[in-house]
N, C-alpha and C positions, 0 to 999 in steps of 0.2 A: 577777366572773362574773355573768352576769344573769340575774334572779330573774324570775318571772311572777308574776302572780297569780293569785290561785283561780280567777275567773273566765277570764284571758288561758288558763290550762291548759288548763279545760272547754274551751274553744273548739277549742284545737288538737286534744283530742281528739277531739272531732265532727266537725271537717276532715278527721277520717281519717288525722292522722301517725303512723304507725309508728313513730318512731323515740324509743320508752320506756324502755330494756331496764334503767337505775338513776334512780331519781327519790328526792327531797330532800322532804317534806313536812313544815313548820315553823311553828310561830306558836301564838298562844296560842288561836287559834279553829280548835282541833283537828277541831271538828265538821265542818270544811268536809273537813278533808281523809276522812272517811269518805263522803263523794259520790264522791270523786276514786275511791277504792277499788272504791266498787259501778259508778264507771264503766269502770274497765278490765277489769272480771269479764265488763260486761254486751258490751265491744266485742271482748275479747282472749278469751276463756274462750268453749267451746259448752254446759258447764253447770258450774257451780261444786259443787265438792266439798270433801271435807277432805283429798284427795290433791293438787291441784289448786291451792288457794289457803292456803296456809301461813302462820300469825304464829308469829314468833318472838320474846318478850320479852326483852329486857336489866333487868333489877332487881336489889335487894339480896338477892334470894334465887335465883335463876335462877343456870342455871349453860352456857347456850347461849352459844357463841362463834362466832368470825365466821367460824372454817374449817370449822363445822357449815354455816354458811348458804352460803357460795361454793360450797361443795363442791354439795350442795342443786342450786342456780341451776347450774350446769355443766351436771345431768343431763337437761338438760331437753331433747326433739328437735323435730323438724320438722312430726313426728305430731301433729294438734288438740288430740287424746286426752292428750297428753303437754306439753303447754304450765301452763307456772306462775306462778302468781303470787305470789312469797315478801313477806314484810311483816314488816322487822327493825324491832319497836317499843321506842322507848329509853325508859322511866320512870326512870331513873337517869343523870342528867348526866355522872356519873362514867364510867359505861360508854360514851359517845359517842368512839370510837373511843380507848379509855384509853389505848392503848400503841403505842408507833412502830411495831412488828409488824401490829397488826391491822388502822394506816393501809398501809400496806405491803403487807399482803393483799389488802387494800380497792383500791388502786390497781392492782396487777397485773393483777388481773380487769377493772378499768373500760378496762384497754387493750383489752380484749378482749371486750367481755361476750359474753354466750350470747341470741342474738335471739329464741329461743324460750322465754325467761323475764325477766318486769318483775320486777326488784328494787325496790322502795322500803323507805328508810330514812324513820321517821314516829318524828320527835319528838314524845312524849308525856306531858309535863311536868309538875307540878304549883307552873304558876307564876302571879304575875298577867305583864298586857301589860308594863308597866316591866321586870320579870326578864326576860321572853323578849327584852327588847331587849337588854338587859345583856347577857344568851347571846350571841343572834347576834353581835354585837358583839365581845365577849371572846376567845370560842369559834368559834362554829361560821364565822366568815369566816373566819378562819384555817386551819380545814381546808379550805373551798372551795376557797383561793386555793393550796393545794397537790395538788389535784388538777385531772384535763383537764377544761376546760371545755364541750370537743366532745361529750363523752361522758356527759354528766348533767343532770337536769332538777331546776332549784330551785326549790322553790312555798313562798313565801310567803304563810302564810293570812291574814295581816293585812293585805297589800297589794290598796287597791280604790280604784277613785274611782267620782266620781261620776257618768260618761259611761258607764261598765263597769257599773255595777249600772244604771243605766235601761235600758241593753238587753237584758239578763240579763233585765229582768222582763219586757221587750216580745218579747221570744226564749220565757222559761218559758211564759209565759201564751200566746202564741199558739201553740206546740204542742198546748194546752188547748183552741183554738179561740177564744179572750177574747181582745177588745179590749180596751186599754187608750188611751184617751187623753193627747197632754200635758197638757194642765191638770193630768190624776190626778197622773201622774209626778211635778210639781212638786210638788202635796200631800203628796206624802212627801214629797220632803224637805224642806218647811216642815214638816211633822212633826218629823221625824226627826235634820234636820242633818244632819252630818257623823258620824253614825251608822251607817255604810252598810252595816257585817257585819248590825246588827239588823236591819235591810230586810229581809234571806232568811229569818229567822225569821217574816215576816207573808206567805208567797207562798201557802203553804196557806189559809189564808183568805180570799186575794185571788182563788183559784181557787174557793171557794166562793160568795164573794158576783157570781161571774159571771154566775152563776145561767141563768135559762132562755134570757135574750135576749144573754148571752155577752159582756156589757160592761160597764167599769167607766170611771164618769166620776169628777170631783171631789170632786161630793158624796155619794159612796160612801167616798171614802178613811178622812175621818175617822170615819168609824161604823165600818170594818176594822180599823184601828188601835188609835184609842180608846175604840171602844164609843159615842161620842156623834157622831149625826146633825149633818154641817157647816151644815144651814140653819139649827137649834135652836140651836146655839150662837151665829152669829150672831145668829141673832134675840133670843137671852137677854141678850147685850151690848147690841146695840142698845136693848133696851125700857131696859137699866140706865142707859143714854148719853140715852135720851129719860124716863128716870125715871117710866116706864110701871106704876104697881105691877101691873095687874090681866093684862097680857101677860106682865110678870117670872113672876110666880107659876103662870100656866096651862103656860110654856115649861118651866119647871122641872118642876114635877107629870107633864109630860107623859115626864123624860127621868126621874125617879123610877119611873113607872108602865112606864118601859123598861128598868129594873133598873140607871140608872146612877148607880153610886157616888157620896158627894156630896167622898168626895174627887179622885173625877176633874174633878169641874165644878171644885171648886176650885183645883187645878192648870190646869186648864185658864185661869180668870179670871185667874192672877196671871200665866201665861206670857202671857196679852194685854196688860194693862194693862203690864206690863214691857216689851214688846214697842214700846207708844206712848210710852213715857218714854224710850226710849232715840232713838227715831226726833225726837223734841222736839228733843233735843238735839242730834241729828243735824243735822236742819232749823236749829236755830238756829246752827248752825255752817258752816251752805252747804253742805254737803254735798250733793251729786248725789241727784237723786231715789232712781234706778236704783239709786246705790249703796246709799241705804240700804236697798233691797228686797232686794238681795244680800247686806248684811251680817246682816241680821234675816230672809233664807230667805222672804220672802214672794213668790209666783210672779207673772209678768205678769197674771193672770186680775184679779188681787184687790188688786193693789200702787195702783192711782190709786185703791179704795177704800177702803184702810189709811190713804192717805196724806192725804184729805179729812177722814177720823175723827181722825186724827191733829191735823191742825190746827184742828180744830172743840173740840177737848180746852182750856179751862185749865189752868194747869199747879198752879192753888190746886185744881179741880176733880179733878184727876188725880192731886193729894198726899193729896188726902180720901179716894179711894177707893183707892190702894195699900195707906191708913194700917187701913183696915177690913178688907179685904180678907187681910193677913196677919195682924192679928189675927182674925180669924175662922179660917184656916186655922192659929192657934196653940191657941184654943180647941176646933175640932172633933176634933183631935187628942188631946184630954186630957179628951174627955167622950163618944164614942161615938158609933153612928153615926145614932141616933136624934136624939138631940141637934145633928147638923154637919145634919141636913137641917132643922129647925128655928131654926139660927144662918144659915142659908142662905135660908130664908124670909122672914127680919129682914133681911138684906142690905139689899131694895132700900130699907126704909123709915129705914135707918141714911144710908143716902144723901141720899135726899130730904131729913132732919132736918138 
């Protein structure tokens, strides 16, 4: 049976299809599917009430069964006034359609649904991602594939890539009136990776920093994201690469005096320099420029300048500073945070030495 995703859903539902009336909500990124919910109130509903939009729990203490809710979703008519949205939410695995009866219920009705009421069934779990795979897996494909496939919408909240969230963001944000640029785009996910549910957690932000002139370039992202300005950073590398003490120290003071963490910088330095150690080795293995931009997420803006620093690198030079560099971030760790900005100021001249 085929599954959508969060996104592929939202879309059909803004295309205006009708055609909802039992939907599957799953995955361990439950969050998403409470969008899905406020969007069929906001398209299917003329105002949401408690007559209106119904949850029903399944748990170890609940005592709601599935002929409560059919019955429910039956009554619903043609009237605006009279249209429902029921929400059969399962916090107990157990209760996921426990007994050959209640699939049996569950399927007589899906011959037939009632079109003036969206049924969603919304798994809501207490698992990690790994369990939910198990689940589906185990479980929940096995009931899929004994019911019609005509007649039900599966959403998978963990299924995304990464073509579906860039326009999701260039779709969110331009209903906001914000530009976004490729370049930005790439930045996440040099950010980011293949983290692509986190992405939707930074859009509120990303709507904020649109600010008055309604756009967001590259070197916006990383100050949205991780709180540290993309020029500063470079620049704080570079001085470190050109062994600059008196621009190291001004670049740093300046992102101190912008309230940024000194274990952001330092995470930040070691996912760099990681970054050129791996691309070395890359290089020294032939490997395709492009690919290795691909494989280490760095965007065409910035990849022929990654990849110049990169080879400007020794690899005695580049073993010095990984070697300081986690030590330092083992030390800032176990001494506070007055302390990691002061092991952070010794940095450059541990280098230089």
């Amino acid at each position: 049976m085929p599954e959508f995703s969060f996104i592929q859903f939202l879309s059909k539902l803004e295309n205006g299809d009708k055609r909802f009336p039992v939907n599957f909500l799953f995955g361990f990124n439950e969050f998403l599917g409470e969008v899905i919910l406020e969007k069929f109130s906001d398209l299917f509903l003329e105002k949401r009430t408690e007559f209106n939009f119904k949850r029903f729990y399944f748990d170890d203490e609940g005592s709601i069964s599935w002929q409560e809710i059919i019955e429910e979703a039956k009554s619903s008519s043609f009237f605006i006034q009279s249209r429902k949205i029921l929400v059969a939410t399962i916090r107990d695995q157990k209760k996921i359609f426990s007994t050959k009866d209640d699939l049996n219920l569950f399927s007589n009705y899906l011959a037939d649904p009632n079109s003036d009421t969206i049924l969603v069934i919304y798994i809501s779990l207490n698992l990690t991602l790994d369990a939910f795979k198990a689940l589906k897996r185990e479980k929940l494909t096995r009931i899929f594939k004994s019911l019609d496939p005509g007649k039900i919408n599966l959403v998978n909240l963990d299924k995304i890539s990464e073509r579906e969230v860039k326009e999701y963001i260039k779709k969110y944000l331009s209903n906001r009136w914000i530009k976004i640029s490729p370049p930005a785009l790439e930045k996440i996910i040099e950010i980011k990776g293949d983290d692509y549910i986190s992405i939707l957690h930074e859009l509120n932000k990303m709507e904020i920093a649109g600010g008055e002139d309604k756009n967001i370039d590259s070197e916006d992202i990383e100050e949205i994201i991780t709180g540290i300005e993309a020029h500063s950073i470079w620049e704080l590398t570079e001085a470190i690469e050109r062994e600059d003490t008196d621009s190291y120290l001004k670049i740093l003071n300046f992102l101190f005096l912008n309230g940024i963490k000194p274990a952001i910088i330092i995470g930040t330095l070691i996912a760099h320099y990681n970054k050129i150690f791996i691309a070395k080795f890359m290089l020294r293995n032939n490997i395709n420029v492009n690919d290795v931009g691909r494989a280490l997420n760095q965007p065409g803006f910035l990849l022929q300048r990654f990849i110049a620093l990169t080879r400007s690198f020794s690899a005695e030079k580049l073993k010095k500073i990984q070697k300081v560099i986690y030590n330092l971030d083992y030390e800032s760790k176990t001494s506070g945070e007055n302390s990691a900005k002061l092991l952070l100021e010794n940095f450059i001249f541990q280098i230089r030495s």
